[in-house]
C-alpha positions, 0 to 999 in steps of 0.5 A: 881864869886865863886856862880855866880851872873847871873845878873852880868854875864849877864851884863858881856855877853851883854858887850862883844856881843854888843861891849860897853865900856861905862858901868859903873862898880862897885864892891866889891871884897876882900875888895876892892871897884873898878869902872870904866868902863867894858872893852872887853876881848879883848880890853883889851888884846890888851891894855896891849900887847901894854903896856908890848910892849913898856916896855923894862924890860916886853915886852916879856911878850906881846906875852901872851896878844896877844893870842885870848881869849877863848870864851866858856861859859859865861864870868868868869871875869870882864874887866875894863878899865879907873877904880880906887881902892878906898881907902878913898878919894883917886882913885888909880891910878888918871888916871885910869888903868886896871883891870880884876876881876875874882871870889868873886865879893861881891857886885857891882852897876851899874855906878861909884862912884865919889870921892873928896878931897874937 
């Protein structure tokens, strides 16, 4: 966030002291419009470690997720875990990924947008 919303930096903070990651998310950030749900810096460091671990072509790239976060300040990104990009009518990917959105948050709701094809 280039001029950070203090809003959404609060919403960041309070996700990260309480341990919650069940807050809906939604943002807009370089055009792309992003929901899901706000994820613990460190849950989803562990989350990608464990990813990067099983691949046999990127498992050394692990150990960088496996560093502790630096915690000084307030938080400067978003985590997003169980979220999709939305293009159209389409969530990508259908599963949901991970995410991190650092900067540039242009607009943001609180609670995800659903989408169908039907």
């Amino acid at each position: 966030m280039s001029q950070p919303d203090e809003l959404l930096v609060d919403v960041a903070a309070l996700v990260e002291s309480d341990q919650s990651n069940q807050t809906s998310l939604t943002v807009v950030t370089g055009g792309a419009v992003i929901t899901g749900r706000l994820a613990l810096a460190a849950t989803r460091r562990q989350r990608v470690s464990d990813v990067l671990t099983d691949s046999a072509r990127l498992g050394e790239f692990a150990a960088v997720f496996d560093s502790p976060a630096k915690k000084d300040g307030p938080p400067t990104h978003l985590h997003f875990h169980v979220a999709r990009i939305l293009q159209g009518t389409l969530g990508i990917p259908e599963t949901g990924g991970m995410y991190r959105v650092a900067k540039d948050v242009s607009a943001w709701s609180v609670g995800d947008f659903s989408y169908s094809d039907h």
